[in-house]
C-alpha positions in Angstrom: 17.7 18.9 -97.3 14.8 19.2 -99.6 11.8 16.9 -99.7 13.2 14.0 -102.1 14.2 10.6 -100.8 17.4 11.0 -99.9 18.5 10.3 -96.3 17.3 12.5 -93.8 19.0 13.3 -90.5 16.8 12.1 -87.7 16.7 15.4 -85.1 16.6 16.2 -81.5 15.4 19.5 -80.1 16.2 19.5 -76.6 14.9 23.2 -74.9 13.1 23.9 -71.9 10.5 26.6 -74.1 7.7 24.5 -75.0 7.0 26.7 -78.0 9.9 26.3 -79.7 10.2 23.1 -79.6 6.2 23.0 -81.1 7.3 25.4 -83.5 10.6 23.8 -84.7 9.6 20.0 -84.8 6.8 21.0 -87.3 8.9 23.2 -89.7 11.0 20.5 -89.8 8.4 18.1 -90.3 7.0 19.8 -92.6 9.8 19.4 -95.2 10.6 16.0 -94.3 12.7 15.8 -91.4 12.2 13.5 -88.5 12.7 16.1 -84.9 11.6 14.2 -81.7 11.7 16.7 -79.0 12.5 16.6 -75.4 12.0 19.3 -72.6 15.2 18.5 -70.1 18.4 16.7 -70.4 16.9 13.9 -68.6 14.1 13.2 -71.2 16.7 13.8 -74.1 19.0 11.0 -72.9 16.0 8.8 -72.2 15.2 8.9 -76.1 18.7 8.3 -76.7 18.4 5.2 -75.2 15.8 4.2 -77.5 15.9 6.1 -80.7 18.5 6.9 -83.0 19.8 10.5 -83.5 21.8 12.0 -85.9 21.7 15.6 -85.1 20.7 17.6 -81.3 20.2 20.9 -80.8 20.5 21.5 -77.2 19.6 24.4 -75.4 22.5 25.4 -72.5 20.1 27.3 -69.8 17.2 24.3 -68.7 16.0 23.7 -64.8 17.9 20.7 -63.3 20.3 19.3 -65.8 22.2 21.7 -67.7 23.2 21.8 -71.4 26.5 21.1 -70.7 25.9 18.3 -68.5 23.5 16.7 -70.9 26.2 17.3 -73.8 28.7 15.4 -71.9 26.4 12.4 -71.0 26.0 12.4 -74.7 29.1 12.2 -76.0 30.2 10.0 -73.7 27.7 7.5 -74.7 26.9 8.7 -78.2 29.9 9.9 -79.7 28.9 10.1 -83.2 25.6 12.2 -82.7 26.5 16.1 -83.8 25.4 18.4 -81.0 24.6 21.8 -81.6 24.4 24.1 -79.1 21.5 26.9 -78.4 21.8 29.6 -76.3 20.1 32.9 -75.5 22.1 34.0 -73.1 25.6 33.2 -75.6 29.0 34.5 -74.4 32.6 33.2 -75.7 32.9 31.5 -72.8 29.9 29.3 -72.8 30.4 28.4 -76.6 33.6 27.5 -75.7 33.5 25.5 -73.2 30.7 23.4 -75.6 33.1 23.2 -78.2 35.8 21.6 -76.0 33.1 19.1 -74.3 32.3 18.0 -78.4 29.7 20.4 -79.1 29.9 20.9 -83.3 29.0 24.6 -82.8 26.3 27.1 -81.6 23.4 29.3 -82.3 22.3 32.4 -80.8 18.5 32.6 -80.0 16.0 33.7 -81.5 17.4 31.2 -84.3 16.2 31.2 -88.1 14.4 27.6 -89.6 17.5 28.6 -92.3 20.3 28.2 -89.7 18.7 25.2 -87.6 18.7 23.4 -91.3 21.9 24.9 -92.3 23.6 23.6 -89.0 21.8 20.6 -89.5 22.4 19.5 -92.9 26.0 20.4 -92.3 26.3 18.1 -89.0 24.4 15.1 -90.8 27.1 15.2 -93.4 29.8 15.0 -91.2 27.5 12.3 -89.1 27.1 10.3 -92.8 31.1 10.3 -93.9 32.1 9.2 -90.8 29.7 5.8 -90.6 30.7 5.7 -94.1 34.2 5.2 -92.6 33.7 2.8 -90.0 31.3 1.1 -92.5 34.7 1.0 -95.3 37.0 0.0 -92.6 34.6 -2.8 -90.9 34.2 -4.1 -94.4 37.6 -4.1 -95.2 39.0 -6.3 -91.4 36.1 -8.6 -92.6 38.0 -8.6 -96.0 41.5 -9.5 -94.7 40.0 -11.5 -92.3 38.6 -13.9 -95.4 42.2 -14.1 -97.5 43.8 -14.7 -93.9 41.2 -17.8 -93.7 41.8 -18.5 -97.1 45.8 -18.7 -97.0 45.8 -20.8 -93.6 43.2 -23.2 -95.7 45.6 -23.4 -98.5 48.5 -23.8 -95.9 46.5 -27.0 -95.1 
C-alpha cells in the first residue's frame, strides 16, 4: 500500500468517535488511500448505496444501529466488501459472533495506522482475487457461449 499507482482499496470507517474517524481518514489519505467516513450504521449503508467500497472498518458499540446489525445489512447486500470489525470493548464472544455474520476479522481499540493498513491491504487482496475470479469465469461463459454460436452456425 505505498503511494505508487497501483490500485488502491477504497475505505469505509464507520465509528461513532468523531475523532477517529478525522484522524484515520487523513492518515490514510495522506498516503493515498481513498476512506469516506460515516458516524452510524445508517449513514454507512447510505454510502453503500452510492459509492463503491472495498474495505469497512466498523465499529461494534454505536447509538441506534449496532455493528452487528450494520454488518449483516452489508453482507447481505454487499457480499464482496471485507468488513473489519473494531471494538473497544472486545470479548471472544463479540468477535465471534462477527466472524460468523462474515466479518474478515477484528481490531482491538486504540488501533495502530500499521494494523488498520495491515488489515486493509490484506482484505483488499482478498477483495481483488476474488473479482479477478468472477471477472475469469464471466469471461470464460461469454467464451463458450461464442463456439456454442459458432457450432450451431456451422450446423446451419
Amino acid at each position: 500500500m505505498n503511494g505508487d499507482k497501483m490500485e488502491q482499496p477504497k475505505i469505509l470507517l464507520v465509528d461513532d468517535e468523531e475523532r477517529l474517524l478525522s484522524t484515520t481518514k487523513k492518515l490514510f489519505e495522506k498516503i493515498g488511500i481513498e476512506a469516506l467516513t460515516a458516524i452510524s450504521g445508517n449513514e454507512a449503508l447510505r454510502i453503500l448505496e452510492t459509492r463503491e467500497v472495498d474495505v469497512i472498518f466498523l465499529d461494534i458499540k454505536m447509538p441506534g444501529m449496532d455493528g452487528m446489525e450494520t454488518l449483516k445489512r452489508i453482507k447481505k447486500n454487499h457480499p464482496l466488501t471485507e468488513v473489519i470489525i473494531l471494538t473497544g470493548h472486545a470479548t471472544m464472544e463479540t468477535a465471534v459472533e462477527g466472524l460468523k455474520l462474515g466479518a474478515r476479522d477484528y481490531l482491538i481499540k486504540p488501533v495502530s495506522m500499521k494494523d488498520f493498513l495491515e488489515k486493509a491491504e490484506e482484505a483488499f487482496e482478498k477483495v481483488t482475487r476474488q473479482r479477478r475470479k468472477i471477472r475469469s469465469a464471466a469471461m470464460a461463459e461469454k467464451e463458450s457461449d461464442k463456439s456454442e454460436n459458432a457450432e450451431m452456425e456451422r450446423r446451419l
